[in-house]
C-alpha positions as CSV (number, residue, x, y, z in Angstrom):
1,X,-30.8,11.9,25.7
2,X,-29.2,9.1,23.1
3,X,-25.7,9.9,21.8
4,X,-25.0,10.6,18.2
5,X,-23.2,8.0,17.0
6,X,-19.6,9.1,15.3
7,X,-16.2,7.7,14.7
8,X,-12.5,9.1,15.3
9,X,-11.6,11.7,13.0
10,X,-9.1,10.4,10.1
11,X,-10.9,7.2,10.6
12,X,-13.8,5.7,8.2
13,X,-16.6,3.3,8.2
14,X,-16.5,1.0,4.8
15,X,-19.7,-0.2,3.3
16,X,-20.9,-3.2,1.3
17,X,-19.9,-1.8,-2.2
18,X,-16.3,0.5,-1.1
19,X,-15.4,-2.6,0.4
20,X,-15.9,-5.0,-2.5
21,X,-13.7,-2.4,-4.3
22,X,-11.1,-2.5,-1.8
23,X,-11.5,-6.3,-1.8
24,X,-10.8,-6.4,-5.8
25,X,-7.9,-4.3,-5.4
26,X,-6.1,-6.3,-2.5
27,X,-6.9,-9.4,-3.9
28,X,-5.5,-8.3,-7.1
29,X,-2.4,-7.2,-5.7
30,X,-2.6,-10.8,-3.6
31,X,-2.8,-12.8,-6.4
32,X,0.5,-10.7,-7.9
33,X,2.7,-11.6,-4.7
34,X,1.8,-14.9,-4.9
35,X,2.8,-15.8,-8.4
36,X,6.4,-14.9,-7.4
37,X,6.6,-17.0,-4.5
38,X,5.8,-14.1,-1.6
39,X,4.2,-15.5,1.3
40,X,1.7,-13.7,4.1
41,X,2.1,-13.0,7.5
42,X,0.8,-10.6,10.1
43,X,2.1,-8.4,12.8
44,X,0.2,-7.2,16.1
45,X,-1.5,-3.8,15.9
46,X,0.4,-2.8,18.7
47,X,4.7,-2.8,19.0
48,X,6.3,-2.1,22.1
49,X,7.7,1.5,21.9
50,X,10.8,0.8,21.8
51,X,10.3,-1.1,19.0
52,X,8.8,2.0,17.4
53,X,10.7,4.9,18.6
54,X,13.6,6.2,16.7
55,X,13.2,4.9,13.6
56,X,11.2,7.3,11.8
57,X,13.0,10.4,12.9
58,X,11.6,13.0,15.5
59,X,8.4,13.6,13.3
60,X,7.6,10.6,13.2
61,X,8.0,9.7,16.4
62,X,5.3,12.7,16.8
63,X,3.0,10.8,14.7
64,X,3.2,7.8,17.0
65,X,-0.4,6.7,18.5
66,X,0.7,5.6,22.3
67,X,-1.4,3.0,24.1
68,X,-1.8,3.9,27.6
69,X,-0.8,1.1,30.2
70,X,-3.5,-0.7,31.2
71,X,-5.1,-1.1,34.6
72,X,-4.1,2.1,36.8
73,X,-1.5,3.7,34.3
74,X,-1.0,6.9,36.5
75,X,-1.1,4.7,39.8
76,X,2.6,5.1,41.6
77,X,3.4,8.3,39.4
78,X,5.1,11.1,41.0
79,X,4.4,13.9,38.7
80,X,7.1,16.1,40.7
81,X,9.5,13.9,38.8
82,X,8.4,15.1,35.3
83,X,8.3,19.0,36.2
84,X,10.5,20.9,33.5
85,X,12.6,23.2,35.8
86,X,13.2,25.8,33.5
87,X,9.5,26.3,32.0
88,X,7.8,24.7,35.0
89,X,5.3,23.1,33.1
90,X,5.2,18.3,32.9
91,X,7.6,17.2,30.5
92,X,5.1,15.3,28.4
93,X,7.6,13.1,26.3
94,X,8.8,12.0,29.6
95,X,5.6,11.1,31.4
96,X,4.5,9.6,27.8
97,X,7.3,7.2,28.5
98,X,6.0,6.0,32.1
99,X,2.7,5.7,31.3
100,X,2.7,3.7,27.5
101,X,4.8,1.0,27.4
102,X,3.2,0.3,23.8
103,X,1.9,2.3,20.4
104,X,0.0,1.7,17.1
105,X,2.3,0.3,14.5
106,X,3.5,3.6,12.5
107,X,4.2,1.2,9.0
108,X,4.7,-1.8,8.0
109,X,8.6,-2.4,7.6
110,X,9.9,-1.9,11.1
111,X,7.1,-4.6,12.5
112,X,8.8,-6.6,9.3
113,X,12.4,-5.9,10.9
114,X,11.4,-6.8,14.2
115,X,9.5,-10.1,13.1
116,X,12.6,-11.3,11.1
117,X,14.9,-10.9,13.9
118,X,12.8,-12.6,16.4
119,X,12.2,-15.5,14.1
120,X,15.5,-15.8,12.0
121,X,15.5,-19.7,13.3
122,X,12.4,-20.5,11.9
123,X,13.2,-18.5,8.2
124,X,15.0,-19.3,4.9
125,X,16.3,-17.1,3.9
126,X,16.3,-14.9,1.6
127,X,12.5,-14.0,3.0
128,X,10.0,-12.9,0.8
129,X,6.6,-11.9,2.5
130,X,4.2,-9.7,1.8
131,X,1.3,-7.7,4.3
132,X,-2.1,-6.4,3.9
133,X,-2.6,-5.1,7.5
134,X,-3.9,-1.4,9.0
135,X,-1.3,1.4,10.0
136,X,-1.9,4.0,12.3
137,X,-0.4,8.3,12.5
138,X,-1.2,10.6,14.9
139,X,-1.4,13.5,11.6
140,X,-3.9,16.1,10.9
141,X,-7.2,14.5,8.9
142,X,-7.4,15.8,5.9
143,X,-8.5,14.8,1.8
144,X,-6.4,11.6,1.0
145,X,-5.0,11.8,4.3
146,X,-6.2,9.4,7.2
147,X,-4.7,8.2,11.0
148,X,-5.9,4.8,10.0
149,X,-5.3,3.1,6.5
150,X,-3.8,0.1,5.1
151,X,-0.6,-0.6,3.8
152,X,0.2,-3.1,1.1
153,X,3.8,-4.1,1.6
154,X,5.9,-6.6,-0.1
155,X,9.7,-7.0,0.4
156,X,12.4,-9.3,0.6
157,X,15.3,-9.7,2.7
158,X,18.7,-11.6,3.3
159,X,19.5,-11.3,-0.4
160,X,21.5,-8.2,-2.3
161,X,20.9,-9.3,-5.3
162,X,19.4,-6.6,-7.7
163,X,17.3,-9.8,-8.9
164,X,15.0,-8.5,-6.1
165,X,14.8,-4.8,-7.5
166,X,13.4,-6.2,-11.0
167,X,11.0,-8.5,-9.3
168,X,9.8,-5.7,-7.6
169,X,9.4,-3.7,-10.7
170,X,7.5,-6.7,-12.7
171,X,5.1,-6.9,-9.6
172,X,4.4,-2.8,-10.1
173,X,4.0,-4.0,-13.6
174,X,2.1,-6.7,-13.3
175,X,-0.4,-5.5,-10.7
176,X,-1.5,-2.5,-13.0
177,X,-1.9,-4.3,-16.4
178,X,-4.5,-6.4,-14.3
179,X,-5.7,-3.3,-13.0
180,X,-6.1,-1.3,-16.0
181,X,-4.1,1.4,-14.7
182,X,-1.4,3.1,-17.1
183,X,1.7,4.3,-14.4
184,X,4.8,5.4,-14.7
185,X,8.1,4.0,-12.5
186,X,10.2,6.3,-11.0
187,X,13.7,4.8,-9.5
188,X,16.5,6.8,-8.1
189,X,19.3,5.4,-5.6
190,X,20.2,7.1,-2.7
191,X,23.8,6.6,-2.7
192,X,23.7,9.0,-5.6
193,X,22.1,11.4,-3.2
194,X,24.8,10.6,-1.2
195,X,27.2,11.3,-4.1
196,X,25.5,15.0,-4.6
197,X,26.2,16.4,-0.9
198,X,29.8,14.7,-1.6
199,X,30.8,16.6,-5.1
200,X,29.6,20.0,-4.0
201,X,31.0,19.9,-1.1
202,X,28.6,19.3,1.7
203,X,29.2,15.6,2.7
204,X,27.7,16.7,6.5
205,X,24.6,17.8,4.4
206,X,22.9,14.8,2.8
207,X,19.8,15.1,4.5
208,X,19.1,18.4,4.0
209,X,19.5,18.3,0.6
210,X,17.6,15.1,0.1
211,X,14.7,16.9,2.2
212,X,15.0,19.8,-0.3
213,X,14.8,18.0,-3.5
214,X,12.3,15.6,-2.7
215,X,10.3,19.1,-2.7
216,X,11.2,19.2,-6.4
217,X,7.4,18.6,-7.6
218,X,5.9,20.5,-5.2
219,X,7.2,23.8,-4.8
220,X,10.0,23.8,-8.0
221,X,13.5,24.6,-8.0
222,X,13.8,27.8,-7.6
223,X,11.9,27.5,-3.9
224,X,14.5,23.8,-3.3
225,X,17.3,26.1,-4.3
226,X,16.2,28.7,-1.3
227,X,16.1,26.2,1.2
228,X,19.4,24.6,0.6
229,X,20.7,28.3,1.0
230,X,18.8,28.1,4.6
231,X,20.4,25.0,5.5
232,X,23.7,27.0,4.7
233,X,25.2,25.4,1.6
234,X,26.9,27.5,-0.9
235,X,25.9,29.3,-4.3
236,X,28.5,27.2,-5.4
237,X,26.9,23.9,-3.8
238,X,23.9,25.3,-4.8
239,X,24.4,25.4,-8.6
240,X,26.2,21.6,-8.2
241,X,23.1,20.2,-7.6
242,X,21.4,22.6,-9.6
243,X,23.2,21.4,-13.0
244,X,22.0,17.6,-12.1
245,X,18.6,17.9,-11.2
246,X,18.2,20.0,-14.9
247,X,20.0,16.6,-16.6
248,X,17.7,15.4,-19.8
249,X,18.0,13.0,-22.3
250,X,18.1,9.0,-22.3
251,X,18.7,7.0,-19.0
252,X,22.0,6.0,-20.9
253,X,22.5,9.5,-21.3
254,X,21.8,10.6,-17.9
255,X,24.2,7.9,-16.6
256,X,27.0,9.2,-18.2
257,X,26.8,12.8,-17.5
258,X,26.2,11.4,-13.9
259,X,29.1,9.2,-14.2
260,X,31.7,12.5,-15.2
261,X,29.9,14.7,-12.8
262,X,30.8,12.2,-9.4
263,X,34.7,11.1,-11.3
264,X,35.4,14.9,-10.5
265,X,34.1,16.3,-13.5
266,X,31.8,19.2,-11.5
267,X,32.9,22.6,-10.5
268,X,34.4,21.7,-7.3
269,X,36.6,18.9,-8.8
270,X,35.3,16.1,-5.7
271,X,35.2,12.5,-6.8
272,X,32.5,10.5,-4.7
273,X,32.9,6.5,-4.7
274,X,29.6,6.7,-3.2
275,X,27.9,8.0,-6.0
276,X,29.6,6.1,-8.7
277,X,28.6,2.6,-6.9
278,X,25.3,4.1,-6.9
279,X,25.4,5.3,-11.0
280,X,26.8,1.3,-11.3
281,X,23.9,-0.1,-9.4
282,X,21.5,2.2,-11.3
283,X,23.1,0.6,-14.6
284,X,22.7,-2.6,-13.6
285,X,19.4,-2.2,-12.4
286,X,18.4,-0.3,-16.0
287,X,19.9,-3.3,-17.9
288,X,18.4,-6.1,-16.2
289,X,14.4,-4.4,-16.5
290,X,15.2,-3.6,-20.2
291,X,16.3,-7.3,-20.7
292,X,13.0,-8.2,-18.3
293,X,10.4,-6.9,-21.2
294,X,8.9,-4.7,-18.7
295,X,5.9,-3.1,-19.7
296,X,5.4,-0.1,-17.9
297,X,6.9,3.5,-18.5
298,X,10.7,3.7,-16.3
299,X,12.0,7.0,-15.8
300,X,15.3,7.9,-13.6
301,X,14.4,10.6,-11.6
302,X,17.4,12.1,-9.9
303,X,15.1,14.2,-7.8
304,X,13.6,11.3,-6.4
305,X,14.5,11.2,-2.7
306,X,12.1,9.6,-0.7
307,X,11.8,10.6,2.9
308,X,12.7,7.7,5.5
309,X,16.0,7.7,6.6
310,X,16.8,3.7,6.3
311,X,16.8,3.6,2.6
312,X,21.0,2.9,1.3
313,X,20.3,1.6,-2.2
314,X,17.6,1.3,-5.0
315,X,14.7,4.1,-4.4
316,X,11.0,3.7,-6.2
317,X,8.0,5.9,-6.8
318,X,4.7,4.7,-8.9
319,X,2.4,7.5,-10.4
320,X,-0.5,7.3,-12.2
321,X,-0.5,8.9,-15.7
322,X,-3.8,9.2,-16.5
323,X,-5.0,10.8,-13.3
324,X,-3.8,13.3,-11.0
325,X,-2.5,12.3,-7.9
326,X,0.3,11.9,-5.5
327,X,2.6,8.8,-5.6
328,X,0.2,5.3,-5.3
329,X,3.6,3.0,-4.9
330,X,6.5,3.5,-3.1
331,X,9.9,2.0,-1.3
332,X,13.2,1.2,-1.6
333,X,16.7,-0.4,-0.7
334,X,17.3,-1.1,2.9
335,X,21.0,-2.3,4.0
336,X,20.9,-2.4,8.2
337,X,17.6,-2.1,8.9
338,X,17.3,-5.5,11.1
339,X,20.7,-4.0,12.4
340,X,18.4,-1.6,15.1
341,X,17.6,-5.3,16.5
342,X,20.4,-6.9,16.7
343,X,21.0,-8.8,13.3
344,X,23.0,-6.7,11.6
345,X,24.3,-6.5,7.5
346,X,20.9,-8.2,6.6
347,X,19.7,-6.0,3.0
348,X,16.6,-6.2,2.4
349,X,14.3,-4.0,0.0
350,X,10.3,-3.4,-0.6
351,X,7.5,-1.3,-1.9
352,X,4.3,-0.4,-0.2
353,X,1.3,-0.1,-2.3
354,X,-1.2,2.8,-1.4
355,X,-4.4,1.2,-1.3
356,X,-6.4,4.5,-0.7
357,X,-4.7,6.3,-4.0
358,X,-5.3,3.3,-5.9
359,X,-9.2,3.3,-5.3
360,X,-9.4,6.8,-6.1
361,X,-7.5,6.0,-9.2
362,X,-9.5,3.3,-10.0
363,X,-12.5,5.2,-9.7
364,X,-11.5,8.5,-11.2
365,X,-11.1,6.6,-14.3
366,X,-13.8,4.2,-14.1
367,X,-11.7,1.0,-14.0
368,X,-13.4,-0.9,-11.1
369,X,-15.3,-4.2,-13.0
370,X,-19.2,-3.6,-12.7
371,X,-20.9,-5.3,-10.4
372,X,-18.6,-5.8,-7.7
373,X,-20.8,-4.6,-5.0
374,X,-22.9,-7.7,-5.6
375,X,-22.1,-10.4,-3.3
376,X,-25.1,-12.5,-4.1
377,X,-25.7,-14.3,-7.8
378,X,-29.0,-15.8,-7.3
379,X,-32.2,-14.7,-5.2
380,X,-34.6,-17.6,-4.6
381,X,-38.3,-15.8,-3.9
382,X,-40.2,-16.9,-1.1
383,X,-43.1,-17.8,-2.6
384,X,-44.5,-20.0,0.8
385,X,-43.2,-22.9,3.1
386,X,-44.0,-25.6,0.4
387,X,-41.8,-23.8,-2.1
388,X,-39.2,-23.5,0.3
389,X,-39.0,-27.0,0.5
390,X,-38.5,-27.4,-2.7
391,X,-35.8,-24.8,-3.4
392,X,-33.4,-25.4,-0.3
393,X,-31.8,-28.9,-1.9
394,X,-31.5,-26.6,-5.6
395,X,-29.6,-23.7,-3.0
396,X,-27.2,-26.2,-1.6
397,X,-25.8,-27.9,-4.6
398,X,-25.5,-24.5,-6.0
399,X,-23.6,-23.1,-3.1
400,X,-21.3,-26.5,-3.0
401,X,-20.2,-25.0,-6.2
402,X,-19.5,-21.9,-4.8
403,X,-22.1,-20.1,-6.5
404,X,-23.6,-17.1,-3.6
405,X,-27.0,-17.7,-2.8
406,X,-29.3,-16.2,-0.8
407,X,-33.0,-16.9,0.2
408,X,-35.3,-14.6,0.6
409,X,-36.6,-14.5,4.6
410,X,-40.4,-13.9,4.7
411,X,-43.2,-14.6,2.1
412,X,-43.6,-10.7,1.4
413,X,-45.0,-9.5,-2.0
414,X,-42.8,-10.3,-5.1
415,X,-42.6,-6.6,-5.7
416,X,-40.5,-6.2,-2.1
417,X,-38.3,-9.1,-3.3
418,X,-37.5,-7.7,-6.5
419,X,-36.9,-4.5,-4.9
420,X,-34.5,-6.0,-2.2
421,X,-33.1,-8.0,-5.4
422,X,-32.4,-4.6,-7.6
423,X,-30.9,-2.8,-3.7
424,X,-28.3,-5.2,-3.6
425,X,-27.6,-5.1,-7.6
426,X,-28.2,-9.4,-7.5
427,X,-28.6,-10.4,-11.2
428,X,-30.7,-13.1,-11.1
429,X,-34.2,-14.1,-9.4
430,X,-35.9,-17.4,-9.2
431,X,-39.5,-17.7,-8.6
432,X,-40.8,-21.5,-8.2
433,X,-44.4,-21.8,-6.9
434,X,-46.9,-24.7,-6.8
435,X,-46.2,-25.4,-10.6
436,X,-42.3,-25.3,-11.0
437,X,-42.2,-27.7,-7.8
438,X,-44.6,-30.2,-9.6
439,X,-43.1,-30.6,-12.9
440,X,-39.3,-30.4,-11.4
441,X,-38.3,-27.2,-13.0
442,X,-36.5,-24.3,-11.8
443,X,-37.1,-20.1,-13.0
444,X,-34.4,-18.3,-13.5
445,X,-34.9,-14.8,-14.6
446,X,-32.4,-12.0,-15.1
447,X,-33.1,-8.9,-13.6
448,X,-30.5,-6.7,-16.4
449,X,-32.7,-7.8,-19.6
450,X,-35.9,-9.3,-17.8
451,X,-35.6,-12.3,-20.1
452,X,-36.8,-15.5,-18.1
453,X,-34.6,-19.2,-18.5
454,X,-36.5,-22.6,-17.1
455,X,-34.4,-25.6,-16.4
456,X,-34.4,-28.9,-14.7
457,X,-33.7,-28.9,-10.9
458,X,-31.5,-31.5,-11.7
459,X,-29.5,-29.9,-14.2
460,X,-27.3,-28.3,-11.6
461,X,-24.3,-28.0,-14.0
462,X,-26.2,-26.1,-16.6
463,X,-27.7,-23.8,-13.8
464,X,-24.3,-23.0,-12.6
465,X,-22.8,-22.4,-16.2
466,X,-25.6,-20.1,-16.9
467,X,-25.0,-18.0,-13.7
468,X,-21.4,-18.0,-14.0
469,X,-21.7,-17.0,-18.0
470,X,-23.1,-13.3,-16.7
């Protein structure tokens, strides 16, 4: 009995027209990098474990896809040694440990750490790269959610200079004026987090409270107020944080009722330095993307939290405004990350771009360019062997103007080649027989308004401009 064929779950096949969308979006995105001097480079799919574990917290060290050792993995193991004592059942994590020495990269920016710090003689620094490369997470498949999907992720590093933040911001700019795409910027900075646990009164408490308000969104305040109770801060505390997060008015505006709120202007009288540096970087940060001219809508969100713990600095979030969904951009200020490898007080800071969002953006409002799916310009029919003859020297100089080409295999009916034509969306036909081969001419007609062009064969240039003029 034959198999039925299937892939993982969470995983997906892409076909000839998804992936000419994908293509337009990374190669949009590519082309952005580029123009401010970001080069590429690539990690391996797979990271030694210890590369991996630890630095995405105990959840996401759940989430971690481990490659079993190859060869006999399980050869040499005495399973006695893994028996929990107390529950008598295998200590899993443990064993895990024996038998995978290596996982599935989990993002982007630890392989980025690691690569720096192995390579920092061959760098100058500050670094500025940027990768398009497949990410992996052991999470439960569901809509918009996937174990394997690709990460868009630019950053530089070796350099504290807010410079980097605005460039960051004009490529979020940038990339969805090409795109068509209307978003709006949100940028927080998580020493002012820092600054909130410190002024009511929590210091120990930061990430609770950062996990509670970066549930702002979802489940409102009342529900964020709840589980900062749970996580046993104060009424008091409580209604600290409670008079930010309800702050309005101008970014100017915001700043300053910030600025008296961490100087020991809240309830409980605490000044946080912490928070202040971060209102001052905020500032800064404000002043240099208003002198910048950028485009896009900027909002300070001081509910923005973002959830990975190695964020010190800067924190961004990209939304769509025209269509409903989650974050399509995020990222952040990092201060120590290459620290975890042994090159420590190297800053660095990035944003990812969510590839997957973006396409359903793109679609949801119609913005992908038509005819994308078509990789092929021109059909040449296949009229018989003499007319091939005839048509192969006209396909060549096309092609070595980088015009796409295609042939058509068999002498079939012209009603199958125009049918395999209109299948793959390719605008243009030629049909040269017996006659066009005689007198030196070439067909061209378009299949969108059936209207029929002749021209010389030789007349390659005109050809080319014609086809390119679509």
């Amino acid at each position: 009995m034959s198999q039925k064929p299937s892939i993982p779950k969470g995983t997906r096949d892409f076909g000839q027209a998804e992936m000419a969308r994908r293509n337009y979006i990374f190669d949009t995105i590519k082309s952005v990098f580029k123009t401010f001097g970001y080069s590429q480079i690539e990690t391996p799919a797979m990271e030694n474990l210890s590369t991996l574990l630890g630095k995405y917290g105990d959840e996401g060290d759940k989430l971690l896809f481990r490659v079993l050792n190859s060869g006999d993995a399980f050869g040499g193991i005495n399973f006695n040694e893994y028996i929990d004592e107390a529950s008598g059942s295998v200590n899993s994590t443990a064993l895990s440990k024996a038998v995978c020495e290596k996982g599935l990269r989990y993002d982007l920016t630890v392989p980025f750490a690691r690569y720096v710090v192995q390579h920092q003689s061959e760098i100058s620094f500050p670094f500025k790269r940027f990768q398009l490369q497949p990410v992996w997470r052991a999470d439960r498949p569901q809509k918009g959610r996937y174990r394997e999907f690709c990460q868009c992720d630019v950053d530089v590093i070796g350099s504290k200079s807010q410079l980097n933040e605005l460039e960051l911001v004009q490529i979020v700019d940038k990339v969805f004026s090409l795109l068509d795409v209307n978003v709006l910027i949100k940028i927080n900075n998580r020493k002012v987090l820092t600054g909130f646990a410190e002024i009511c009164g929590f210091p120990d408490k930061v990430v609770d409270i950062t996990v509670a308000i970066d549930k702002l969104d979802k489940i409102g305040l009342e529900s964020v107020e709840a589980e900062m109770r749970e996580k046993g801060l104060t009424d008091g505390a409580v209604a600290v944080i409670e008079q930010i997060l309800k702050l309005s008015g101008t970014i100017s505006e915001k700043l300053s009722s910030m600025r008296v709120l961490m100087n020991g202007g809240s309830a409980s009288g605490i000044v946080s330095e912490t928070g202040l540096r971060g209102l001052a970087e905020l500032e800064e940060l404000f002043g240099l993307i208003g002198a910048a001219g950028v485009q896009s809508r900027i909002e300070m969100d001081l509910s923005l939290a973002r959830g990975l713990n190695y964020y010190t600095g800067a924190i961004f979030e990209v939304k769509a405004l025209d269509f409903q969904i989650g974050s399509i951009c995020g990222g952040g200020r990092y201060d120590n990350l290459t620290g975890i490898f042994g090159l420590p007080d190297m800053s660095g800071v990035g944003i990812s771009f969510g590839a997957d969002r973006i396409y359903d953006v793109l679609t949801g409002l119609d913005k992908f360019p038509k005819g994308l799916e078509s990789s092929t310009t021109l059909l040449f029919a296949n009229m018989d062997a003499a007319s091939l003859k005839y048509i192969f020297p006209i396909a060549k100089a096309l092609r070595d103007r980088s015009i796409s080409v295609e042939v058509y295999p068999d002498a079939a009916k012209l009603k199958k080649q125009f049918e395999y034509a209109e299948r793959k969306s390719i605008p243009f036909i030629s049909i040269n027989g017996e006659n066009e081969a005689s007198s030196g001419q070439v067909n061209i007609k378009n299949m969108s308004t059936g209207i029929q062009h002749t021209f010389s064969k030789d007349y390659i240039e005109g050809i080319t401009a014609f086809l390119e003029a679509r």
